[in-house]
gemmi code that builds the backbone of each chain (N, CA, C; Angstrom):
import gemmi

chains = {
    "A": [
        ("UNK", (0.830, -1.199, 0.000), (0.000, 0.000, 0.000), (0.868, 1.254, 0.000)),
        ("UNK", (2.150, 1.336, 0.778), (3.464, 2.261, 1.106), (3.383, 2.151, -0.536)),
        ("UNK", (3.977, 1.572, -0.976), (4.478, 1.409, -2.228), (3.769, 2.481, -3.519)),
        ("UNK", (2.201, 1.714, -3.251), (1.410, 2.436, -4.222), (1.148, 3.892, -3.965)),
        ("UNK", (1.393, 4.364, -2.967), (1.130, 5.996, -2.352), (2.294, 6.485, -2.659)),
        ("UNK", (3.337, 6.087, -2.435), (4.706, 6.722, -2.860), (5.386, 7.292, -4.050)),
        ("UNK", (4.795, 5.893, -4.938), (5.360, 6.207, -6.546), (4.853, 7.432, -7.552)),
        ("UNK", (3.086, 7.622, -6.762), (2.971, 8.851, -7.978), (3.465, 10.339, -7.209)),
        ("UNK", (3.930, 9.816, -5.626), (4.510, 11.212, -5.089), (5.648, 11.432, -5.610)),
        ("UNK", (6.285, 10.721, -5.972), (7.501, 10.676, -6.367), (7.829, 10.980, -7.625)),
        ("UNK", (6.743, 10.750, -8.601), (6.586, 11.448, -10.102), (5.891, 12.558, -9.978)),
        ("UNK", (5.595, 12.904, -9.361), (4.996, 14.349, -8.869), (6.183, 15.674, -8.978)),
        ("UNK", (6.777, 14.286, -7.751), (8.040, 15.782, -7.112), (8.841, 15.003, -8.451)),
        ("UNK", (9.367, 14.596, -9.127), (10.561, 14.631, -10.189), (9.562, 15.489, -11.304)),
        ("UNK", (8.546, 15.547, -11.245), (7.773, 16.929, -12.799), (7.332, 17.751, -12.048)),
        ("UNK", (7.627, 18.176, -10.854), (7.497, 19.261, -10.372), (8.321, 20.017, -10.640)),
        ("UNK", (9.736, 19.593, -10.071), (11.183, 19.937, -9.974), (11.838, 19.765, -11.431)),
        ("UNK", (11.376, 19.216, -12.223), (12.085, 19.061, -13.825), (12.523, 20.701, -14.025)),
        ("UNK", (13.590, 20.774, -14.616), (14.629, 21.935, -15.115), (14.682, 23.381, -15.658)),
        ("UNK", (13.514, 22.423, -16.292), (12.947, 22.947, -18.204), (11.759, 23.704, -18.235)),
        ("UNK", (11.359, 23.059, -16.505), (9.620, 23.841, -16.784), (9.758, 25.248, -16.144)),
        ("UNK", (10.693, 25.763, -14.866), (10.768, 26.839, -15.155), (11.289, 27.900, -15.829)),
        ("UNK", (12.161, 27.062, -16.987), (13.161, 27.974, -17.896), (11.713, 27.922, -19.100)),
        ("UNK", (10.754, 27.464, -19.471), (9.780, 27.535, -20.292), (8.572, 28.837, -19.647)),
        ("UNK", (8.298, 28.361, -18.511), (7.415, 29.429, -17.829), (7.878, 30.996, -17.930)),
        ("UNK", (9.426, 30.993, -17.503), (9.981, 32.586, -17.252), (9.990, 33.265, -18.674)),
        ("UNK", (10.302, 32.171, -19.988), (10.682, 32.452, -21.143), (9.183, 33.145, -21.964)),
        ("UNK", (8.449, 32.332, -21.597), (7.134, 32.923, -21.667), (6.451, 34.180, -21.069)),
        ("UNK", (6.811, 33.961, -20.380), (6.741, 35.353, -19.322), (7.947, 36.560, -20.173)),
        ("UNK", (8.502, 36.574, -20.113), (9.685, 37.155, -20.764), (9.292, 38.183, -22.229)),
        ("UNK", (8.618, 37.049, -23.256), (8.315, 37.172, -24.225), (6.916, 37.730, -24.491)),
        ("UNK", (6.052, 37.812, -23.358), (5.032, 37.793, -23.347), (5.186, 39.261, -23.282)),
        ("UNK", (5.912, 39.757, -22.124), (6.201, 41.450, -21.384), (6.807, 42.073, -22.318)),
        ("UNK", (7.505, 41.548, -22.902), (7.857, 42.308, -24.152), (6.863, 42.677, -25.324)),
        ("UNK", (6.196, 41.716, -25.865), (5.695, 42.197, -27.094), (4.171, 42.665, -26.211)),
        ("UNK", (3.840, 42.840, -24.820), (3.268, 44.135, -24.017), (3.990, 45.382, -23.585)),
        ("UNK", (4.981, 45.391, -24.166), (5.764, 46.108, -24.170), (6.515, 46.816, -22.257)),
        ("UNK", (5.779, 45.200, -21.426), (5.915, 45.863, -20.130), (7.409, 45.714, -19.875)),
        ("UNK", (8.024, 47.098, -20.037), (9.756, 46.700, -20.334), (10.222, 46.322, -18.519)),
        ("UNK", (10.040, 46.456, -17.475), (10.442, 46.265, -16.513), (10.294, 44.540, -15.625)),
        ("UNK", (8.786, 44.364, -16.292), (8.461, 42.733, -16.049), (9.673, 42.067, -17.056)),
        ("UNK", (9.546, 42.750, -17.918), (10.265, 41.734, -18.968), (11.679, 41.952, -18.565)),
        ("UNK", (12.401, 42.569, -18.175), (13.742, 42.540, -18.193), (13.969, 41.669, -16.437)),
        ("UNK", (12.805, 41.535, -15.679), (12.738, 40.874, -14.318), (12.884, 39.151, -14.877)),
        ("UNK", (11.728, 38.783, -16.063), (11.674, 37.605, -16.016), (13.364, 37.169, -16.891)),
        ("UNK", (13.693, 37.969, -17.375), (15.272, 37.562, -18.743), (15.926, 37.622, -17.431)),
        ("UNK", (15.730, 38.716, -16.436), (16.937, 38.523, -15.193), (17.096, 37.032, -14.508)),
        ("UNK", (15.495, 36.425, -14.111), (15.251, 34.884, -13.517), (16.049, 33.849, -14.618)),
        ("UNK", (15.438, 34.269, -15.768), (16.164, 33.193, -17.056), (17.699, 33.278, -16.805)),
        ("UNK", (18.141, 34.208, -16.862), (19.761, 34.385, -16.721), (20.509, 33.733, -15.310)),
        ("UNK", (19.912, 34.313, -13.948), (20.101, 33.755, -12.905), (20.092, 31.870, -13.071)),
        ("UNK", (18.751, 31.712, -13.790), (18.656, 29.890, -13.349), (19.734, 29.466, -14.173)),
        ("UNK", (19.663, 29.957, -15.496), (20.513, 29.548, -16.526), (22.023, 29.015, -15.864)),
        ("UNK", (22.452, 29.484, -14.570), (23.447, 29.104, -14.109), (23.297, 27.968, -13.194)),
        ("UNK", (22.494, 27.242, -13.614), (22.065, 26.105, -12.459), (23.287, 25.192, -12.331)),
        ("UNK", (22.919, 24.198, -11.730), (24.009, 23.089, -11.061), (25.383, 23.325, -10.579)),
        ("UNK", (25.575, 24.872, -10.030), (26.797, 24.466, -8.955), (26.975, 24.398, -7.676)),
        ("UNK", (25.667, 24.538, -7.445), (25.467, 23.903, -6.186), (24.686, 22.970, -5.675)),
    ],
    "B": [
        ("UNK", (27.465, 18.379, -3.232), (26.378, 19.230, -3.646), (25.903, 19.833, -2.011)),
        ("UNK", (25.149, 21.360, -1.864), (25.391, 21.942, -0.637), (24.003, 21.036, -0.673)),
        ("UNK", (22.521, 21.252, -1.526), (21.264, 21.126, -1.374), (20.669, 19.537, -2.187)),
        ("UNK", (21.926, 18.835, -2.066), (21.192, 17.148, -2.508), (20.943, 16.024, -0.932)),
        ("UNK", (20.785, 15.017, -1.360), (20.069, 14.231, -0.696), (21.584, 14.040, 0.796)),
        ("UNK", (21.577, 13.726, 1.923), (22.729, 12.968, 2.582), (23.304, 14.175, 3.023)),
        ("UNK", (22.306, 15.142, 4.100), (22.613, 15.906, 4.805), (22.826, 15.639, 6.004)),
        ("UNK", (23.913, 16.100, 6.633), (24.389, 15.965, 8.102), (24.543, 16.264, 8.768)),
        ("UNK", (24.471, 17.759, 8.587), (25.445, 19.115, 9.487), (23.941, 19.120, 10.631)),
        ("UNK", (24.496, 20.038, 11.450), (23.632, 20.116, 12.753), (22.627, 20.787, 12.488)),
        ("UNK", (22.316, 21.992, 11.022), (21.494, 23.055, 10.880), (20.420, 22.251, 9.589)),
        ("UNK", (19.581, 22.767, 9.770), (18.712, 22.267, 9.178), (18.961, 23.017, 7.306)),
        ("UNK", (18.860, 21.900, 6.458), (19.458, 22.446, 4.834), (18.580, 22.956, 4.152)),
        ("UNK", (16.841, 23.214, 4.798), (16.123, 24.265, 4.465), (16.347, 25.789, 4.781)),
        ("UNK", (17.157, 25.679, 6.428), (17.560, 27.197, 7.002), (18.892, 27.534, 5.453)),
        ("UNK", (19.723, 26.495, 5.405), (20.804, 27.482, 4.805), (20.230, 27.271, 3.147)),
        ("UNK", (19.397, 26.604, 2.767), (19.124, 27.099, 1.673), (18.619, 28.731, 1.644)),
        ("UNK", (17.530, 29.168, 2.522), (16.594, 30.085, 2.674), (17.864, 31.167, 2.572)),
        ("UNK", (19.295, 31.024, 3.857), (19.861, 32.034, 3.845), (21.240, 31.632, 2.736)),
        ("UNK", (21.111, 30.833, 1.791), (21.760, 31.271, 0.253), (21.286, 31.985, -0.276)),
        ("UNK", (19.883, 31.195, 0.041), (18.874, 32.498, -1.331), (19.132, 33.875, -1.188)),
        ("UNK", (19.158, 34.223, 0.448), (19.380, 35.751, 0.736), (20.179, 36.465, 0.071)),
        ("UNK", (21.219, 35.446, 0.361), (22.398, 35.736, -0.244), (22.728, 36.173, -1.685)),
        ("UNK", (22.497, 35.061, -2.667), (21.765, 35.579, -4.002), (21.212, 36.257, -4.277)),
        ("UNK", (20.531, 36.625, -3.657), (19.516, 37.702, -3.747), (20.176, 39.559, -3.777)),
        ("UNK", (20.930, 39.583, -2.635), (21.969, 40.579, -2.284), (22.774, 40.857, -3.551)),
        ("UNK", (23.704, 39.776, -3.206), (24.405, 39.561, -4.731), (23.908, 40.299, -5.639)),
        ("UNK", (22.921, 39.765, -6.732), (22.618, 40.054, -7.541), (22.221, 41.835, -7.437)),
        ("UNK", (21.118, 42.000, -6.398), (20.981, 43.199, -6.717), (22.050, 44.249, -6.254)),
        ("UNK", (22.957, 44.125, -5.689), (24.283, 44.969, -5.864), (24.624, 44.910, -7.062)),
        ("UNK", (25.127, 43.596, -8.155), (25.597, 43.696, -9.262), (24.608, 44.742, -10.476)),
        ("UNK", (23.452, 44.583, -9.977), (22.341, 45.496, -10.707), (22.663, 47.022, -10.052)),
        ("UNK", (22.900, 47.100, -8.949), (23.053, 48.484, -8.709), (24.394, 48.941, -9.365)),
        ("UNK", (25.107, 48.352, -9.699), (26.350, 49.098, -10.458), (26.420, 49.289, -11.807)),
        ("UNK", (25.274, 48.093, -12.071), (25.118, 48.360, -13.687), (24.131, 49.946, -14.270)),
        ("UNK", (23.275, 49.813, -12.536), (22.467, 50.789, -12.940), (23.481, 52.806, -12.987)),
        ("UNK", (24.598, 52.523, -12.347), (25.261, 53.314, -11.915), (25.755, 53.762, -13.476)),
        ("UNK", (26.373, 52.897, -14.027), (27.197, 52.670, -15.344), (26.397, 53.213, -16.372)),
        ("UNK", (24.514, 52.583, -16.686), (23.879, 52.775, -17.454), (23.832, 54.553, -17.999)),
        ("UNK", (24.036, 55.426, -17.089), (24.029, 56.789, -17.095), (24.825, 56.954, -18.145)),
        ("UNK", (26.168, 56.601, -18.246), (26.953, 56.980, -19.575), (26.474, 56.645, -20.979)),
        ("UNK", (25.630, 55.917, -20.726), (24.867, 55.595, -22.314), (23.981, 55.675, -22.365)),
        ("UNK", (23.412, 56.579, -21.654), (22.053, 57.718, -21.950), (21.934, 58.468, -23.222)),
        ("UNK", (23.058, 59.223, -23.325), (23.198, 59.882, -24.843), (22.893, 59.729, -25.815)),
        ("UNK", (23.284, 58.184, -25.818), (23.243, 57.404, -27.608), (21.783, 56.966, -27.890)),
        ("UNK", (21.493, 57.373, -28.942), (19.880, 57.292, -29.206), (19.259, 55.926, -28.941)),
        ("UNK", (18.238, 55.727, -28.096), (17.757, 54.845, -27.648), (17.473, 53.125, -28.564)),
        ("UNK", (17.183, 53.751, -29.742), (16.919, 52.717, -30.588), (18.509, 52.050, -30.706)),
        ("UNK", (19.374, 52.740, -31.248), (20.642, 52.325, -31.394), (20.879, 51.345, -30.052)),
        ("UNK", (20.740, 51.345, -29.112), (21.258, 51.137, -27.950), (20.647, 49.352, -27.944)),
        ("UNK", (19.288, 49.591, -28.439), (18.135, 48.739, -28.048), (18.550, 47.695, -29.669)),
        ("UNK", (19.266, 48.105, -30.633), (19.899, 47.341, -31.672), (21.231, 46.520, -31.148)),
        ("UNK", (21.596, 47.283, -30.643), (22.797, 46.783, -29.856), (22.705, 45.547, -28.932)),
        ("UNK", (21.652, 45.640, -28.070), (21.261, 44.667, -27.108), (20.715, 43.115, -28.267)),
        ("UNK", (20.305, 43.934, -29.477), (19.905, 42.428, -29.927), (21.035, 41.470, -30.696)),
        ("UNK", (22.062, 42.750, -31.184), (23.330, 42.126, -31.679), (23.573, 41.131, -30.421)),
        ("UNK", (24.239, 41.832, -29.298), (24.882, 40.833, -28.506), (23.944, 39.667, -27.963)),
        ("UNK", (22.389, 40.184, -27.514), (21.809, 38.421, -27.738), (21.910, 37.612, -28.761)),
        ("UNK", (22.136, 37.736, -29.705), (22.208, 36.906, -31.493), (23.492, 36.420, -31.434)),
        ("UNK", (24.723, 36.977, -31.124), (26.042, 36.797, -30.474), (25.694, 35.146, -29.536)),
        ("UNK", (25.365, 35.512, -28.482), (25.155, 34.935, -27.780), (24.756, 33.574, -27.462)),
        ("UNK", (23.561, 33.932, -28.482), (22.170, 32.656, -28.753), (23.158, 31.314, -29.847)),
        ("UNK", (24.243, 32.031, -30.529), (24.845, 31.686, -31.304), (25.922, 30.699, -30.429)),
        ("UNK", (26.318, 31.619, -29.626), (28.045, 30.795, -28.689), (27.042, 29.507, -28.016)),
        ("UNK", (25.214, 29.827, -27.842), (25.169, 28.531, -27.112), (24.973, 27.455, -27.864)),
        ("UNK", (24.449, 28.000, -29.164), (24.407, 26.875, -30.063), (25.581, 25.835, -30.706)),
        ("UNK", (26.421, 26.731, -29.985), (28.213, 25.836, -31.262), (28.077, 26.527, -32.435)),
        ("UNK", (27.146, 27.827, -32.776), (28.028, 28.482, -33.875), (28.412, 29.238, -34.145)),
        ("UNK", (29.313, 29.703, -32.774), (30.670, 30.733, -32.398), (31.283, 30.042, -31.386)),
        ("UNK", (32.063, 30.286, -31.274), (33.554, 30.608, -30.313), (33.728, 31.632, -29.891)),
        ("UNK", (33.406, 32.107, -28.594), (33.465, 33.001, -27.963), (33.855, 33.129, -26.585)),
        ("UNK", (35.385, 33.089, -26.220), (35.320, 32.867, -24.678), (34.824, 34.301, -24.285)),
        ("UNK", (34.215, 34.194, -22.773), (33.783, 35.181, -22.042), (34.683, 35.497, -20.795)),
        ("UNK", (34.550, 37.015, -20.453), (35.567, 37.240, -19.264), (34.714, 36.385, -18.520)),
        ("UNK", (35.196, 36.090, -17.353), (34.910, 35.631, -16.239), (35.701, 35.137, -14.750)),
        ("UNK", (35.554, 35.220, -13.906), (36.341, 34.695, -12.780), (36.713, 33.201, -12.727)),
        ("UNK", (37.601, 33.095, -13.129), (37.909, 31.400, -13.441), (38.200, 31.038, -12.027)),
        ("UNK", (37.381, 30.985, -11.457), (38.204, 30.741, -9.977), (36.553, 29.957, -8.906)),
        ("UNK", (36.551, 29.008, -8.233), (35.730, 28.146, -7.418), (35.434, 29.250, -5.740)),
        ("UNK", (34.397, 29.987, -5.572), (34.653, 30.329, -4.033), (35.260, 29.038, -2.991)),
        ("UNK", (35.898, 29.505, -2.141), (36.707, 28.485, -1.285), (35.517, 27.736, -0.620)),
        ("UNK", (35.740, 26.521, -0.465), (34.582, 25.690, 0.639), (35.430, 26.057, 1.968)),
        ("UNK", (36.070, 27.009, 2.171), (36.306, 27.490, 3.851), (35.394, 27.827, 4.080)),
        ("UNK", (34.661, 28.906, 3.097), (33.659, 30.245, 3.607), (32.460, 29.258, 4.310)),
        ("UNK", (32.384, 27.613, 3.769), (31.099, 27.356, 4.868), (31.443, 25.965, 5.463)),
        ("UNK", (32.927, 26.036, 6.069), (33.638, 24.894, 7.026), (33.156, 25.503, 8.558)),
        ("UNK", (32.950, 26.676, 8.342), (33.292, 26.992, 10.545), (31.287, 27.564, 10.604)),
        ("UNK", (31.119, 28.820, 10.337), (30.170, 29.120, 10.660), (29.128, 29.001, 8.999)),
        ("UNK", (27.879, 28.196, 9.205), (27.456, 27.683, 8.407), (26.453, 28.744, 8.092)),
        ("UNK", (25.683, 29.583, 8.245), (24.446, 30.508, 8.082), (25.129, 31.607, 7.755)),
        ("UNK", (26.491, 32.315, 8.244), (26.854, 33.459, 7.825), (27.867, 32.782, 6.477)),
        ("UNK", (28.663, 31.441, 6.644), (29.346, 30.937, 5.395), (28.321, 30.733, 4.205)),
        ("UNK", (27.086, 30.532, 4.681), (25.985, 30.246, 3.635), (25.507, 31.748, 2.571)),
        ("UNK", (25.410, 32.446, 3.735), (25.250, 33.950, 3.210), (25.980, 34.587, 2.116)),
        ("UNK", (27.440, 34.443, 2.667), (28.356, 34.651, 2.072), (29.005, 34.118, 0.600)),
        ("UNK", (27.854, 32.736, 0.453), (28.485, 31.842, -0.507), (27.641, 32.336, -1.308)),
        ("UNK", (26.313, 32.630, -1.130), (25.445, 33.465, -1.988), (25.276, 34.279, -2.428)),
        ("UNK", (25.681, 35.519, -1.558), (26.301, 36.503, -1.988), (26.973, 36.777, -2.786)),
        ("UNK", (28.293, 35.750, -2.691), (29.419, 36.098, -3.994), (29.032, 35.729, -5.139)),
        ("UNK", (28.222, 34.550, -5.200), (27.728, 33.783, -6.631), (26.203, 34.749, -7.275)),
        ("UNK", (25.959, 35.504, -6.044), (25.137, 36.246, -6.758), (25.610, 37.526, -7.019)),
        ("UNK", (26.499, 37.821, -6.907), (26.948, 39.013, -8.177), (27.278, 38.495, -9.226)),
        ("UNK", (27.735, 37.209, -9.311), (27.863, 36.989, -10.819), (29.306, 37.481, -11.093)),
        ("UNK", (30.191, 37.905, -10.693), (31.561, 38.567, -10.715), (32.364, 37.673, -10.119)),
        ("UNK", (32.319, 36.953, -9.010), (32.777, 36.007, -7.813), (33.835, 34.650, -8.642)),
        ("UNK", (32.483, 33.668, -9.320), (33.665, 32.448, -9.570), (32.837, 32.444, -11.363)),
        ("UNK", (32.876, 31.446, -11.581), (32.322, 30.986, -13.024), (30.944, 31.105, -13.825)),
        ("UNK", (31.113, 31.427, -15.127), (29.661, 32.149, -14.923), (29.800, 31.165, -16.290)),
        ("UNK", (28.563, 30.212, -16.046), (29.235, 29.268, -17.613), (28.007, 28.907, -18.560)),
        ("UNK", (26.919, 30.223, -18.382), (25.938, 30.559, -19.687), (26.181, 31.873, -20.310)),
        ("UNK", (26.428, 32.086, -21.323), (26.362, 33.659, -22.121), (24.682, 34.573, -21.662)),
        ("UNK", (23.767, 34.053, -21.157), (22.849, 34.940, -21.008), (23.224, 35.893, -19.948)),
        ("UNK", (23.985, 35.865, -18.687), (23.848, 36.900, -17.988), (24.804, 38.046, -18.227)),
        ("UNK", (25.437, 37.349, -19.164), (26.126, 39.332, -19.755), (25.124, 39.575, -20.439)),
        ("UNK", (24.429, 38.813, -21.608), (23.770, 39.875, -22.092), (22.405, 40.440, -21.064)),
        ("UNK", (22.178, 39.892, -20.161), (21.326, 40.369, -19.120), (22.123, 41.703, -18.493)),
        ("UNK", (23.170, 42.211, -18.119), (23.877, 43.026, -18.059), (24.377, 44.221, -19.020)),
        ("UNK", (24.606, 43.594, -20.266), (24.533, 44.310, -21.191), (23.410, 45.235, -21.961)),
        ("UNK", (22.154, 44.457, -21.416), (20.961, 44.825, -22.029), (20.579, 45.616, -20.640)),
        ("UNK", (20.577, 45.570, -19.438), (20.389, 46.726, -18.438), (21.033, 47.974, -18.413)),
        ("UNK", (22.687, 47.537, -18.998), (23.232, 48.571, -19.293), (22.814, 49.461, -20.467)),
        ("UNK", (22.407, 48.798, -21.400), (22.229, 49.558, -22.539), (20.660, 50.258, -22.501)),
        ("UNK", (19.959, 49.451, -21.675), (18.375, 49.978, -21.817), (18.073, 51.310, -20.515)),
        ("UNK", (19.203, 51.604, -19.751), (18.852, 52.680, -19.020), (17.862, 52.569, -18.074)),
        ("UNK", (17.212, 52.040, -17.543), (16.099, 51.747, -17.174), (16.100, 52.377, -15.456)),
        ("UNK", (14.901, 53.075, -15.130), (15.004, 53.282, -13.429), (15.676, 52.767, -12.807)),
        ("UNK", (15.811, 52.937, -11.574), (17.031, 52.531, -10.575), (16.503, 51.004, -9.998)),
        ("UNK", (14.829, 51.446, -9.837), (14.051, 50.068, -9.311), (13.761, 49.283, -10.258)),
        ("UNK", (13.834, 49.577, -11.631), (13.404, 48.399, -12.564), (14.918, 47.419, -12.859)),
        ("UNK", (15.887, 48.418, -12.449), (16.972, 47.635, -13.115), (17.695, 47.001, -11.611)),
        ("UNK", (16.927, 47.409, -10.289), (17.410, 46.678, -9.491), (16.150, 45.423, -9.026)),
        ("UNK", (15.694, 45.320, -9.482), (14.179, 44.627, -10.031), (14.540, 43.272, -10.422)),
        ("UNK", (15.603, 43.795, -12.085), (16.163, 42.272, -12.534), (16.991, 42.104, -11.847)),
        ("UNK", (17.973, 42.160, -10.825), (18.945, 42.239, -10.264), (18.477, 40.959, -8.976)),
        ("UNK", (17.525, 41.040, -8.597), (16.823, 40.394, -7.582), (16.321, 39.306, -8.429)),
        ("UNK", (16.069, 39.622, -9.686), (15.104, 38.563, -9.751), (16.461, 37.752, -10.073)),
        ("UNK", (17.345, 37.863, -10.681), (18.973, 36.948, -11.386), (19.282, 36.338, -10.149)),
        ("UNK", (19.258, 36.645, -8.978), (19.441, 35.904, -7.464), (18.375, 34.873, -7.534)),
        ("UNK", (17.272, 35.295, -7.811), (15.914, 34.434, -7.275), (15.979, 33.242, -7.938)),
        ("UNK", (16.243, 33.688, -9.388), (16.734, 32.651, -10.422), (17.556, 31.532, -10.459)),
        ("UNK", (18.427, 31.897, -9.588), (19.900, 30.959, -9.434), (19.018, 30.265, -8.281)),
        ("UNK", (18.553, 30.959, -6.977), (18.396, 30.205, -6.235), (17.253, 29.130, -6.164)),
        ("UNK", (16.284, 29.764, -7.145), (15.396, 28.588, -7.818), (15.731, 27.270, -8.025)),
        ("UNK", (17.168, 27.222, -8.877), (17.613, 26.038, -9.252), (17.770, 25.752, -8.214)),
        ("UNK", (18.767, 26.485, -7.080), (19.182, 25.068, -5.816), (18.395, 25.001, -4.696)),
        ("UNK", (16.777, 25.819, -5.278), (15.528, 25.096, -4.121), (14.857, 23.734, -4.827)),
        ("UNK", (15.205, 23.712, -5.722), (14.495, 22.616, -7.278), (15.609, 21.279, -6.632)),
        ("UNK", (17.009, 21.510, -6.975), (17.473, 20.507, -5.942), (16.998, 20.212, -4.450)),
        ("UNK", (16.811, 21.151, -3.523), (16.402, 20.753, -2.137), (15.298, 19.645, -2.346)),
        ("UNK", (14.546, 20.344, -2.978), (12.929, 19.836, -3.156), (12.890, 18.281, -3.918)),
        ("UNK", (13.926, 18.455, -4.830), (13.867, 17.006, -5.725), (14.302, 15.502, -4.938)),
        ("UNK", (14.777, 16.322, -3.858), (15.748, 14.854, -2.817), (15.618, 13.795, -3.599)),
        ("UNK", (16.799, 13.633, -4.959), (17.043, 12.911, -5.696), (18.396, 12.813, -6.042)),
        ("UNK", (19.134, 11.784, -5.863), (20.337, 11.198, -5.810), (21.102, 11.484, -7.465)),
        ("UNK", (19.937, 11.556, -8.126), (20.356, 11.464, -9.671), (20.284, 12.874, -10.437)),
        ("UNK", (20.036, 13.981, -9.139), (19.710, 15.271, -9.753), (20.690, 15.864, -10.795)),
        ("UNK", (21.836, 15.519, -10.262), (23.312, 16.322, -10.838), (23.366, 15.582, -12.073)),
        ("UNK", (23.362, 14.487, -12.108), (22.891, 14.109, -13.866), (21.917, 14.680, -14.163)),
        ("UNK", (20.985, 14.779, -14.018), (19.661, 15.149, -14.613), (19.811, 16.761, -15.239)),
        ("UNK", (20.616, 17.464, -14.337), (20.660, 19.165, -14.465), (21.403, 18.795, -15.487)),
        ("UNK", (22.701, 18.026, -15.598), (23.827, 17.963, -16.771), (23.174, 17.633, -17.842)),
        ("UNK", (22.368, 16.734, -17.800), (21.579, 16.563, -19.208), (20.543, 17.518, -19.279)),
        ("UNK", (20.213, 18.114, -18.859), (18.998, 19.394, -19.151), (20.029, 20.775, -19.676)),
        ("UNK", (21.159, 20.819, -19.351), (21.984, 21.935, -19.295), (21.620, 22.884, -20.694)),
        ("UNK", (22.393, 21.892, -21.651), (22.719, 22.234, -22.901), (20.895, 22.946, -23.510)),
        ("UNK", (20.002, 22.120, -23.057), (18.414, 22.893, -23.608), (18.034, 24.025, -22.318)),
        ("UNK", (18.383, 23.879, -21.490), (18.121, 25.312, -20.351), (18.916, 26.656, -21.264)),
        ("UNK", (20.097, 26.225, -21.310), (21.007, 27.584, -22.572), (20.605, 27.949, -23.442)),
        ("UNK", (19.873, 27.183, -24.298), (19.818, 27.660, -25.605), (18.537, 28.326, -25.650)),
        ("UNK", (17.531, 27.382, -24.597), (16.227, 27.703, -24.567), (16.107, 29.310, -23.850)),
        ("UNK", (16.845, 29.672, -22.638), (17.057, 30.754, -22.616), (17.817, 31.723, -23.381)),
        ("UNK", (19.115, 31.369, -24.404), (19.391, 32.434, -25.222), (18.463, 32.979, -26.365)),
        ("UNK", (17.988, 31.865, -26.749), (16.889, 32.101, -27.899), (15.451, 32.988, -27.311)),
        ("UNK", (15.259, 32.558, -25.802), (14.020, 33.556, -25.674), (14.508, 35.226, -25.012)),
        ("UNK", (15.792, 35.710, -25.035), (16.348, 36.620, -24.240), (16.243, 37.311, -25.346)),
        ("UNK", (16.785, 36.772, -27.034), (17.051, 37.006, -28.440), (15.538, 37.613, -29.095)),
        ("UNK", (14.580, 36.675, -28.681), (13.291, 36.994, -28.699), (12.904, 38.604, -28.138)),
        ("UNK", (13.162, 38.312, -27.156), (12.482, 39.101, -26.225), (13.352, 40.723, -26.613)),
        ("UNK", (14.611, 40.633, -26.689), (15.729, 41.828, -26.959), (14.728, 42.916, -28.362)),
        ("UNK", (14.530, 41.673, -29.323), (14.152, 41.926, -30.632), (12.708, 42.229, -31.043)),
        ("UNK", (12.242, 41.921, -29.944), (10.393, 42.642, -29.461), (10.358, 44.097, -28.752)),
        ("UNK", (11.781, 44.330, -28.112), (12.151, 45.298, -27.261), (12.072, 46.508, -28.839)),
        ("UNK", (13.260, 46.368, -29.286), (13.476, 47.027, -30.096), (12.399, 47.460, -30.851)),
        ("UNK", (11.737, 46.361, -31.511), (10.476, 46.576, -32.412), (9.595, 47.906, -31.470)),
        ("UNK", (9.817, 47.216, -30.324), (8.610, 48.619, -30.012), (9.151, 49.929, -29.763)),
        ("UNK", (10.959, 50.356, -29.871), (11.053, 51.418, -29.276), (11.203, 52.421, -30.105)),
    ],
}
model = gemmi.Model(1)
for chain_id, residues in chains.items():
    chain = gemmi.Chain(chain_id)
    for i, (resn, *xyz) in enumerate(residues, 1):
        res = gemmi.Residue()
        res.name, res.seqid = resn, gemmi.SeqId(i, " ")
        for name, pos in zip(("N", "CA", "C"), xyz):
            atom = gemmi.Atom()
            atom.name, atom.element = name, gemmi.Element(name[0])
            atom.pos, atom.b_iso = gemmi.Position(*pos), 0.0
            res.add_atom(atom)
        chain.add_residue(res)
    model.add_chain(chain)
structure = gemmi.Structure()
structure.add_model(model)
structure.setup_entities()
């Protein structure tokens, strides 16, 4: 029963946490503020893109 | 890894994540406050020009992540010391964040955050909008190593290594986007 409760928590948290989905979300966001021309959102979300973009050294 | 699975230390690795993030956070928006300092000298040059400029060096960029340029970048070739979080762990934590969030500190090994720099510099922007992205480039980094906390997965550091190469490109290409929507409207 452990077993069966565990596994879809566990595919949950690994596509929760996947890499890609918040470098897709911000990029969207990003692109979105721009062609709204909201220049301050948009240069916030390229700032998040840039920040994550440096992932894995820690 | 500070935020993977096979923690030991006496402090709990949600506290020193929380106070990396701080840290990052700091970081970054100091490095934004100097850019915003800098941006003043290229006030002059007509805005559009400036805002052409920003899309050259994303296209530059989008290019070095693809493999079709060669472009080394300055950078601090250098690892912060693992002293800074051997003795005191919450202020070494701070500190480790701090430096990695200016982005000046040790290795910076995507082309988007110069042109994130380059494009603050060149776009002039208020003191709060451009210390705005500055916070958010901390929040960003520290995203990734709450995504590790959270993943308590043994196999993360592969997983980021194989995501690497599409996190780069996928962000140079939408920075390239976004630079070149900038322009269009100014």
């Amino acid at each position: 029963m452990l077993q069966l409760t565990a596994l879809p928590a566990g595919r949950l948290r690994r596509a929760l946490t996947e890499p890609l989905l918040p470098v897709a979300a911000l990029a969207l966001l990003a692109v979105a503020a721009a062609a709204l021309d909201a220049t301050v959102l948009c240069w916030a979300a390229v700032g998040a893109l840039a920040g994550f973009a440096l992932s894995g050294s820690v | 890894m500070l935020f993977s699975p096979g923690w030991r230390a006496p402090i709990r690795q949600g506290e020193v994540l929380a106070v990396f993030s701080l840290g990052l956070v700091l970081g970054g928006t100091l490095s934004a406050g100097v850019v915003w300092l800098a941006s003043g000298l290229v006030a002059p040059v007509p805005a559009t020009a400036r805002a052409a400029l920003t899309v050259l060096v994303a296209a530059v960029a989008a290019a070095r992540e693809a493999g079709l340029a060669r472009l080394p970048l300055p950078q601090n070739a250098r690892q912060i010391p693992q002293e800074v979080l051997m003795h005191r762990l919450r202020t070494g934590s701070l500190r480790f964040g701090f430096e990695m969030g200016t982005g000046v500190r040790t290795y910076v090994s995507a082309s988007s955050p110069y042109v994130l720099a380059l494009g603050l510099l060149l776009a002039h922007l208020s003191a709060p909008a451009t210390l705005l992205a500055g916070v958010a480039f901390g929040a960003g980094r520290a995203l990734s190593a709450a995504l590790t906390y959270w993943a308590r997965s043994r196999e993360r550091d592969a997983l980021i290594a194989a995501r690497m190469t599409w996190v780069k490109n996928v962000t140079a290409l939408s920075v390239l986007a976004t630079a070149s929507l900038l322009l269009l409207a100014s």
